[in-house]
C-alpha positions in Angstrom: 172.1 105.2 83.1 172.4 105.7 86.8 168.4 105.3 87.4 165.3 105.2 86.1 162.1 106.8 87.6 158.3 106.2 86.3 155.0 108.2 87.3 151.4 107.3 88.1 152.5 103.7 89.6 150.7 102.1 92.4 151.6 100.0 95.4 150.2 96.9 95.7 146.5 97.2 96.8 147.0 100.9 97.3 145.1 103.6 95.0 147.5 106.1 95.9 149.3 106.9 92.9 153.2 107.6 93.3 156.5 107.6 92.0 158.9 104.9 91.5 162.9 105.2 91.0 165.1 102.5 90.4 168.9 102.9 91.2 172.1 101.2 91.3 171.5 100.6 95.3 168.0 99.6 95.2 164.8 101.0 94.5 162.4 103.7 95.8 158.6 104.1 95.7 156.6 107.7 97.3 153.0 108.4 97.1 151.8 111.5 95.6 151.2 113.0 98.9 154.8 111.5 100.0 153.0 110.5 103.3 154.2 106.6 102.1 157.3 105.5 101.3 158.8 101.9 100.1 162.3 101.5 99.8 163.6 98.3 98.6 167.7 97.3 99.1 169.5 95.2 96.3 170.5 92.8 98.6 167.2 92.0 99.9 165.9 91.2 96.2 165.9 87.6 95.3 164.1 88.1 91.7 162.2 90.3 89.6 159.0 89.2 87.6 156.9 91.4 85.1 153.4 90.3 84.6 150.2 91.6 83.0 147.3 92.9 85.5 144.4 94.9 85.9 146.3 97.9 86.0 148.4 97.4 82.9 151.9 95.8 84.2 153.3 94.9 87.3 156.7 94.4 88.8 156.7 92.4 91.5 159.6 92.2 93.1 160.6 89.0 95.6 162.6 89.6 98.6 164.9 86.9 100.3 162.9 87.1 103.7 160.3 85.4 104.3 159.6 85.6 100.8 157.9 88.6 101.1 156.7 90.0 97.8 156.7 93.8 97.1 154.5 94.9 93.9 154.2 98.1 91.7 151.3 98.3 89.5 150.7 100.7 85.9 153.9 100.0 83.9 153.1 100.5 80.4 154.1 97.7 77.8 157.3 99.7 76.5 158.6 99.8 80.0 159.8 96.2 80.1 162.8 96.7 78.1 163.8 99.4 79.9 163.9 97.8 83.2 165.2 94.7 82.2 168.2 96.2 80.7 168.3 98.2 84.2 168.2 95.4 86.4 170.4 92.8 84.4 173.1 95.5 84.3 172.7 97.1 88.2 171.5 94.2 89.8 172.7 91.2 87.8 169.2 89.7 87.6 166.9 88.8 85.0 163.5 90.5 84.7 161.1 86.9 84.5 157.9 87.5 82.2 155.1 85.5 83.6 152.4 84.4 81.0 148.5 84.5 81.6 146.1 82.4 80.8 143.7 83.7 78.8 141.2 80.8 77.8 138.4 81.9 80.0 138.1 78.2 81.6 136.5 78.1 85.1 137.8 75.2 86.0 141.6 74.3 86.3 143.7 74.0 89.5 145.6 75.7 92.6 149.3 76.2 93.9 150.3 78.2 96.8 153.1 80.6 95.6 154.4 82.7 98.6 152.5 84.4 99.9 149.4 84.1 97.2 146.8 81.5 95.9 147.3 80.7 92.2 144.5 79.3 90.1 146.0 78.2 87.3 144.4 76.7 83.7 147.4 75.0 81.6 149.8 75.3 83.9 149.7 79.3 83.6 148.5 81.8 85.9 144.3 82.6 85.8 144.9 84.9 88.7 146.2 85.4 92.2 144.6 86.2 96.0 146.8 87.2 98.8 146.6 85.0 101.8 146.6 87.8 103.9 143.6 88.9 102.7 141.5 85.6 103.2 139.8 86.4 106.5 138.0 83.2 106.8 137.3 79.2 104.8 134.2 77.5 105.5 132.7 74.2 103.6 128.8 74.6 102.1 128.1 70.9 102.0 130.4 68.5 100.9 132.3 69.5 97.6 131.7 73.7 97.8 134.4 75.8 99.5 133.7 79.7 100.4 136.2 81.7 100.6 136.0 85.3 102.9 137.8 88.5 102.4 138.6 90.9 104.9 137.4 94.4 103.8 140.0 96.9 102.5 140.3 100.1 104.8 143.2 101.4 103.6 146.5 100.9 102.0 148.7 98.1 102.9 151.0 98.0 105.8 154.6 99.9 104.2 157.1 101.0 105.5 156.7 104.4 106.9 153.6 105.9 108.1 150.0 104.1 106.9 147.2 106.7 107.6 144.4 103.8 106.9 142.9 105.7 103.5 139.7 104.2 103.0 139.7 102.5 99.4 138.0 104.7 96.6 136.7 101.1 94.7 134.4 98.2 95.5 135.9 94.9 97.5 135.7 91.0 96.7 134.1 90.0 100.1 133.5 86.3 99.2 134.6 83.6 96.6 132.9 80.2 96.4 134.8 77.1 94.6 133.7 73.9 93.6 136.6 71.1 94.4 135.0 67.5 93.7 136.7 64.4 94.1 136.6 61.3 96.2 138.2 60.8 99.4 142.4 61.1 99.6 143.1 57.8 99.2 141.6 54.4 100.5 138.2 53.5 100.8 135.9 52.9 104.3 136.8 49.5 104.4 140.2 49.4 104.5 141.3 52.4 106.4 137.9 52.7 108.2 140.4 53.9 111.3 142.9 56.4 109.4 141.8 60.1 109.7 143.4 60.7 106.1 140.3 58.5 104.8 137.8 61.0 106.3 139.2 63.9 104.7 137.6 64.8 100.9 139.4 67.1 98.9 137.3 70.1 99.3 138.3 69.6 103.2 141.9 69.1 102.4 141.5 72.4 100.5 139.8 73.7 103.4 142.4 72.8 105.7 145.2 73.9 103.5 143.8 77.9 103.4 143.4 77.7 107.1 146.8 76.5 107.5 148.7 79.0 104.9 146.8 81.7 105.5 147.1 81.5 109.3 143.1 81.3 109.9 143.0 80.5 113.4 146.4 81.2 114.8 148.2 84.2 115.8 151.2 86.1 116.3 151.3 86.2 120.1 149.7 85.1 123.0 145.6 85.6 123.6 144.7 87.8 127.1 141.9 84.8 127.7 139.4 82.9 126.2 135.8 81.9 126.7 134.6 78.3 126.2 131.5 76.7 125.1 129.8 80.4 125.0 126.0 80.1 123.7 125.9 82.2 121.2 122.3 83.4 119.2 123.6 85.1 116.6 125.2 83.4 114.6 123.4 80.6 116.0 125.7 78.0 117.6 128.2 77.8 120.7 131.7 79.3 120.1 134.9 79.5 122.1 135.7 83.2 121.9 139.8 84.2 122.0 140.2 87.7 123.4 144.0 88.8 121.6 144.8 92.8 121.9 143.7 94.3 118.6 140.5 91.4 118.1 139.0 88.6 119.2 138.2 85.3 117.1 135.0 82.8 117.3 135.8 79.3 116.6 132.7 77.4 116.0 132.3 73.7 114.9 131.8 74.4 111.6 132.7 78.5 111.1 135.5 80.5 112.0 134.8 84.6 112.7 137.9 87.6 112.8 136.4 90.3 114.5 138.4 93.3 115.0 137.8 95.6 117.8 137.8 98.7 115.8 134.9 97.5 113.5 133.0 97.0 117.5 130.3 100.0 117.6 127.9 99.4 120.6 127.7 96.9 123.0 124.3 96.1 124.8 124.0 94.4 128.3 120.3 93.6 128.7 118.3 91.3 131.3 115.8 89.0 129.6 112.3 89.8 131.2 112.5 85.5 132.6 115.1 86.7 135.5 116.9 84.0 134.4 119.4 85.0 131.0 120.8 87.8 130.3 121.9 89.1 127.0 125.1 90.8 125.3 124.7 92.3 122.4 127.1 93.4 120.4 127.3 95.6 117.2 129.6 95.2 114.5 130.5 97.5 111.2 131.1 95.7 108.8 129.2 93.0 110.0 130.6 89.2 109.6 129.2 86.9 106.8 128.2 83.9 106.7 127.6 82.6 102.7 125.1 85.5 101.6 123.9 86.3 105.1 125.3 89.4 107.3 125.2 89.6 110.8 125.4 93.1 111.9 124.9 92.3 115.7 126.6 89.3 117.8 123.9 88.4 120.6 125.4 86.2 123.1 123.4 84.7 126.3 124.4 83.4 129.4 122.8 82.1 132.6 122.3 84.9 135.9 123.7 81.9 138.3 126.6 80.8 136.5 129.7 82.2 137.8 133.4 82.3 136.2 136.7 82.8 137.7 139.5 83.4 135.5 142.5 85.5 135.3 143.7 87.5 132.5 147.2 87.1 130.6 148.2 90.6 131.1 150.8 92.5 133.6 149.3 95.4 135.9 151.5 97.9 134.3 149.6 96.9 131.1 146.4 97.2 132.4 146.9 100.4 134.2 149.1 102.0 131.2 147.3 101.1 128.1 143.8 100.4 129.2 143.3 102.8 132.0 142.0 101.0 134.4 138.8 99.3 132.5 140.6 95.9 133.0 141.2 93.6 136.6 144.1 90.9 136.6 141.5 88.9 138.1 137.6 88.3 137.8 135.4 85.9 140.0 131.9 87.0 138.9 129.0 86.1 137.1 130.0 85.5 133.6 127.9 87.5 131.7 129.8 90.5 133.8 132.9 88.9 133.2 132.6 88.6 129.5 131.2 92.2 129.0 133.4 93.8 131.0 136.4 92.1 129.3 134.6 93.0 125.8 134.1 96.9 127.0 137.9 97.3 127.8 139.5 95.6 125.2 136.9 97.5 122.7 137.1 100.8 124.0 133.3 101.2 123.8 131.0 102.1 126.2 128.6 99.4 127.8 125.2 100.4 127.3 122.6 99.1 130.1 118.9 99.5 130.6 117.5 102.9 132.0 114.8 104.5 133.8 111.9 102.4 131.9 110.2 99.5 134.1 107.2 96.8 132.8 104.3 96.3 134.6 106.6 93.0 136.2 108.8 95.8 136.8 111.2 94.8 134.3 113.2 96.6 131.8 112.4 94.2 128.9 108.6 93.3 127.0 107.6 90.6 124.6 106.6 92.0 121.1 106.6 90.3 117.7 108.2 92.5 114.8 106.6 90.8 111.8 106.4 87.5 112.7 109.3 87.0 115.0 109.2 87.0 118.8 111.8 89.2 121.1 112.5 91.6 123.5 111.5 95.1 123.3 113.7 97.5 125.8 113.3 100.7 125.8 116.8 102.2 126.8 117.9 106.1 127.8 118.7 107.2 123.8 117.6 104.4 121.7 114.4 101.5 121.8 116.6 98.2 121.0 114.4 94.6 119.9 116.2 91.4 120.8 116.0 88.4 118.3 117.8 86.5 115.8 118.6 89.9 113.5 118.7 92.8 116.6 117.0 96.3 115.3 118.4 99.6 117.1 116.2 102.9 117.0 117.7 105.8 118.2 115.3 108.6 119.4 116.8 111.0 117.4 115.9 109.4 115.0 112.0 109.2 115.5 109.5 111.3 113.5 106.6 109.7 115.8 105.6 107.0 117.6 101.6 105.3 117.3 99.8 103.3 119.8 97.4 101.4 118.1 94.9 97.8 117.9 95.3 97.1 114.6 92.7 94.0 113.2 90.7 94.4 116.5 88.8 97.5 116.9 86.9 96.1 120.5 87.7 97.5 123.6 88.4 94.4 125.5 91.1 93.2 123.1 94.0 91.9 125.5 97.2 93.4 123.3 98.5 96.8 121.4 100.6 97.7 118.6 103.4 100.6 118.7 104.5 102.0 115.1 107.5 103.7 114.6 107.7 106.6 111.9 111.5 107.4 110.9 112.5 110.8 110.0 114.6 109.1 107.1 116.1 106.1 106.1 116.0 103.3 104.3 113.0 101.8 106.6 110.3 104.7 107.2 108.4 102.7 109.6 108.7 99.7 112.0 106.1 97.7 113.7 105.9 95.9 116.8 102.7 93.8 117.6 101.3 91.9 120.1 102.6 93.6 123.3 100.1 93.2 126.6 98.0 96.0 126.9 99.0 96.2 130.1 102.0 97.3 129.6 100.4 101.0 127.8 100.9 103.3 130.2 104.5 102.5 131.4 105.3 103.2 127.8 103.3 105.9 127.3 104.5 107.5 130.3 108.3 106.7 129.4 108.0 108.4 126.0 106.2 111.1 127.1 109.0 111.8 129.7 111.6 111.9 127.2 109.7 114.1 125.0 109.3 111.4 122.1 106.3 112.6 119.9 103.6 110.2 120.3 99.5 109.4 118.9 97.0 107.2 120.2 94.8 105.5 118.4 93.7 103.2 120.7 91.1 105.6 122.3 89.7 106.3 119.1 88.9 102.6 118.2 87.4 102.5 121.8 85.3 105.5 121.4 84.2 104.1 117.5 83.3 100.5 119.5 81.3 102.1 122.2 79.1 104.3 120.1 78.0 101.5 117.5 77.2 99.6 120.8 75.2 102.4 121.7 73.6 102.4 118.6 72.5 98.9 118.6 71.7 99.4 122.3 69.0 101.9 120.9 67.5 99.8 118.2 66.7 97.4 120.6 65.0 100.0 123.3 62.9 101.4 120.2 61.4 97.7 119.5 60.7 96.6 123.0 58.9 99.8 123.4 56.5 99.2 120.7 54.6 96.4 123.1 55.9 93.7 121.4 56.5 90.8 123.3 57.3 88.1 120.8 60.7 88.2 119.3 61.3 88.8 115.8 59.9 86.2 113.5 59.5 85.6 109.7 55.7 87.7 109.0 52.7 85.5 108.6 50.0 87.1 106.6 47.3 84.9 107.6 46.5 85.8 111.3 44.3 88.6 110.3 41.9 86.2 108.5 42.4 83.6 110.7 41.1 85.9 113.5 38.2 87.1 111.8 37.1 83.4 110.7 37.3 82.5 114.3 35.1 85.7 114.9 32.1 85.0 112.3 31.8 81.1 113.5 29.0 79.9 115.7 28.3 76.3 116.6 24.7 75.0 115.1 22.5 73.3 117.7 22.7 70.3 115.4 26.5 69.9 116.4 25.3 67.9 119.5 23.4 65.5 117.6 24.6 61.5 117.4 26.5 60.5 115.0 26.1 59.1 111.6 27.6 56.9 109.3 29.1 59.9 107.6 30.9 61.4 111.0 32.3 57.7 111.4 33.8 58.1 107.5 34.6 61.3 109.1 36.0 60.4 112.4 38.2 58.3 110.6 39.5 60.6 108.5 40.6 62.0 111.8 41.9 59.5 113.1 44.2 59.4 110.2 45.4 62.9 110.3 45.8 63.0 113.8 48.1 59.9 113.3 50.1 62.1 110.4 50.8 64.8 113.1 47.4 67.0 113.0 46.2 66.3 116.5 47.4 69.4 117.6 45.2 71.5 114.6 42.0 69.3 116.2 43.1 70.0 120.0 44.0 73.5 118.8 40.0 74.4 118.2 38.8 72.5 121.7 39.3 76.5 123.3 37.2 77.9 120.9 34.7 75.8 121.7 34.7 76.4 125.1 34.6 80.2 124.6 31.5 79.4 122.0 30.0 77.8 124.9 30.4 80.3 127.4 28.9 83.0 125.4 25.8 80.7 125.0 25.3 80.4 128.5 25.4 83.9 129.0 28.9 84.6 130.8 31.3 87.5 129.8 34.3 86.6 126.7 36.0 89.1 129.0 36.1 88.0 131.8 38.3 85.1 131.0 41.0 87.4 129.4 44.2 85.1 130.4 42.5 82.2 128.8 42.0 84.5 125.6 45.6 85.7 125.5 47.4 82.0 126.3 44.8 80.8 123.1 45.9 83.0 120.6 49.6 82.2 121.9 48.8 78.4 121.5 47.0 79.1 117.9 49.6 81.1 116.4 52.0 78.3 117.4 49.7 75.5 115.9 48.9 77.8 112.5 53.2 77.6 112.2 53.1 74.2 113.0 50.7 73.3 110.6 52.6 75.2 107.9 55.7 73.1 108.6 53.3 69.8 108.2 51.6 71.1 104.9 55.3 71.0 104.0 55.3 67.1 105.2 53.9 64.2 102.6 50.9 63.3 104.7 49.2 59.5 103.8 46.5 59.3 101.9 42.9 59.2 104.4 39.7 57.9 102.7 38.5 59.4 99.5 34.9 59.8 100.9 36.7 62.2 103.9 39.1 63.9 102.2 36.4 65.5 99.8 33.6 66.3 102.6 36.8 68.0 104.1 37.3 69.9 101.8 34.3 71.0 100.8 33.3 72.3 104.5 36.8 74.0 104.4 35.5 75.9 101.2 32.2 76.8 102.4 33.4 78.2 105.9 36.0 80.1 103.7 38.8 79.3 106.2 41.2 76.9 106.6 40.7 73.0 106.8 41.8 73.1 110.7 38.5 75.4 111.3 36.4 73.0 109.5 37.6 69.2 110.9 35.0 68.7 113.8 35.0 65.5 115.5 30.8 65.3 116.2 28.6 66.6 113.7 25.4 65.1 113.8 24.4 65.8 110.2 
């Protein structure tokens, strides 16, 4: 049997099927599309293993080197005598079967095994994660460790020519373990000053991904790196490590990879305070952080702080391989060091404010998108708003665009509201609120100019506000043209007979007579109601007298017409009075009075204050 060849088999994470030979001299494997191609030497195999996976069963095949570990997936279960007998006779190596657990426990423990994390149950193998393919380890509290995954773009590196094939299948992006257990040994007393008493074991795990998996160092020297870099999303302050093919944010607590390739825009914008400015820069995929994703890095920096620094590159490099875009040596403001190192180790194009200008003559205005406060700019081809989670609308993309006061209809409301209608997506409109009306027209004008469809609304509501002014404007004119002088008051039904009783009374000429015993029981009674609040009913009739008078002696009512006017004034005000005192508990007067009182009061078929006279000589 000089060699033995299989179909359909798969290289490790691949999901290119191939073909895989094995002969005397080693063994072969070639995609379908024999762009890949693995070749494997005899004398660069240390041992062969055969193990059950997801894709039926693997050979994985472990080389002397580094113990690098090659690994061919969908061997079918009669396969495994057939290579064993193979290798053992070519190779003079035994084909190791590796048994799986199969209990279904989630709980059990962990071994590094080259170049893979083992969680095993029993002693036997759960399952396995490449190292390489742990991208970051953060602790959530004190006994949870989360575990990140880079994203799969393509096949593996191989040897031979890796065209980055996007993968046809979902990834695992994130896996969070539980690892309790007290400290590592000792307890705060006795070792209160050795740093292994400090360490838990989720930390030691911690510590032990991040060293075997090589989370935080590199293969090679970084170009430069920024320190203590205020940083807004994610929130902290990072010291950023520029290398050639990424760059790397180590925080306090969290760790980010952030390859240049997966860098989309990149955003320089003044804050509207002439004091920060802000980077923002736009990832795909975005980095994680437990469920969250953070599609946009935002970065800030003072305008006055200035950096010198010089960049671990040759001029041959920079001239050859980045064209210019990069100096050996910076002394600027930072911000424009830092984005102009971003912009040439990226490849992307730096993106700055345009044209548009506020009414401070700035290129930024404060809105609130729901109920978060940022920074609206509105650049050459896209409208960008700053805050914790950054939102990018390209113009192209805009159906329309409304002005509008929403909740406040009144013309001398101080703010306005823009709406943005999508053409399509997964968010078909976007609000921002609360921007000073003041700054309208510069945005009006700015859209108009680049020939963004755009409604107002705001006109509308003004024109609906100042006709319902008008309209009470006219009720008012109607009612002061009626001749009404008093305002508007509840109705009182009894002026009419109140006027006419005060027109049928005359005075008798026994009204001047001296008094009796009777008018003292009278004058008492009075006394008393003028002490209960009626004196102003009693003074209330003293003008009617006097008019009574007047007519006797033969002068004109008319000629006194101010006199008149202020009287009915005064007794309309004393008949509401006296309504509000009927309302009053008044004391008791005099039996004797209270009946004569009411018994003129019925005869003169008025009310009692018409009747109470203070001299009555009968």
């Amino acid at each position: 049997m000089a060699t033995l060849t299989f179909e359909n088999i798969f290289h490790g994470l691949n999901t290119t099927l191939g073909r895989i030979r094995l002969a005397a001299v080693g063994l072969a494997w070639q995609s379908a599309d024999k762009e890949q191609t693995v070749t494997v030497p005899v004398a660069e195999i240390k041992y062969l293993q055969w193990i059950r996976v997801a894709r039926n069963f693997q050979l994985r095949v472990t080389l002397k080197q580094d113990r690098r570990r090659e690994t061919f997936d969908g061997f079918q279960r009669d396969d495994h005598d057939k290579i064993a007998s193979f290798v053992k006779q070519n190779y003079t190596l035994a084909l190791e079967t590796i048994e799986v657990g199969v209990k279904g426990w989630n709980w059990g423990s962990t071994d590094v095994r080259g170049g893979d994390l083992a969680f095993l149950v029993s002693n036997r193998t759960i399952f396995e994660v490449p190292l390489s393919r742990i991208a970051n380890s953060n602790i959530v509290g004190k006994t949870e460790v989360t575990l990140e995954f880079a994203p799969q773009t393509g096949a593996p590196s191989v040897q031979g020519k890796n065209k980055g094939r996007a993968a046809a299948h979902d990834d695992m992006v994130e896996m969070r373990l539980f690892v309790p257990g007290p400290r590592a040994r000792g307890s705060d007393e006795e070792q209160s000053d050795t740093e292994v008493n400090d360490v838990s074991a989720a930390q030691a795990f911690h510590d032990m991904i991040k060293e075997k998996a090589e989370i935080g160092q590199v293969t090679g020297e970084g170009i430069v790196t920024f320190a203590d870099i205020l940083v807004q999303t994610p929130r902290g302050r990072y010291d950023i490590d520029m290398f050639p093919s990424f760059l790397r944010l180590r925080g306090k607590t969290y760790d980010y990879k952030v390859l240049y390739s997966s860098v989309t825009r990149i955003f320089l914008l003044p804050k509207p305070d002439e004091i920060h400015v802000q980077l923002v820069v736009g990832l795909d995929p975005p980095i994680r952080q437990g469920q969250t994703q953070y599609p946009y890095l935002v970065l800030n920096f003072s305008r006055e702080e200035e950096l010198d620094i010089e960049l671990n590159i040759d001029q041959e490099t920079i001239d050859s391989k980045y064209e210019g875009k990069l100096q050996k040596k910076y002394d600027l403001p930072t911000y424009r060091v830092v984005s102009e190192v971003f912009r040439g180790l990226s490849g992307r194009k730096m993106i700055a404010p345009g044209s548009f200008a506020s009414r401070d003559n700035q290129h930024g205005i404060k809105a609130n998108m729901k109920a978060v406060t940022g920074e609206l700019y509105f650049l050459e081809k896209s409208l960008i708003f700053v805050a914790k989670q950054p939102t990018v609308i390209d113009y192209a993309d805009i159906h329309q665009i409304v002005f509008s006061r929403l909740g406040s209809g009144m013309a001398s409301a101080r703010t306005f509201d823009i709406r943005v209608v999508t053409k399509a997506g997964p968010v078909s409109e976007v609000a921002f609120t609360s921007i000073n009306k003041e700054e309208f027209e510069p945005v009006e004008d700015f859209l108009k100019a680049k020939k963004i469809r755009t409604k107002n609304e705001i006109n509308e509501d003004a024109v609906l506000a100042v006709t319902a002014l008008d309209d009470d404007d006219s009720d008012e004119d109607m009612e002061s043209g009626s001749g009404e002088e008093v305002p508007r008051k509840k109705p009182n039904f009894d002026d009419d007979e109140d006027s006419e009783a005060d027109a049928d009374f005359h005075a008798s000429e026994s009204d001047e007579g001296e008094p009796t015993d009777d008018d003292s029981d009278t004058s008492g009674a009075s006394d008393v109601s003028d002490a209960s609040g009626d004196l102003d009913i009693v003074k209330s009739a003293q003008p009617k007298k006097k008019k009574k008078k007047a007519a006797a002696e033969g002068e004109d009512p008319e000629s006194q017409p101010k006199k008149k006017k202020k009287a009915a004034v005064k007794k309309e005000k004393d008949e509401d009075e006296e309504m509000a005192d009927a309302n009053e508990e008044k004391p008791k007067p005099k039996p004797k009075a209270k009946a004569k009182v009411k018994e003129e009061a019925a005869d003169a078929d008025g009310p009692p204050k018409k009747k109470v006279k203070k001299s009555s000589p009968s």
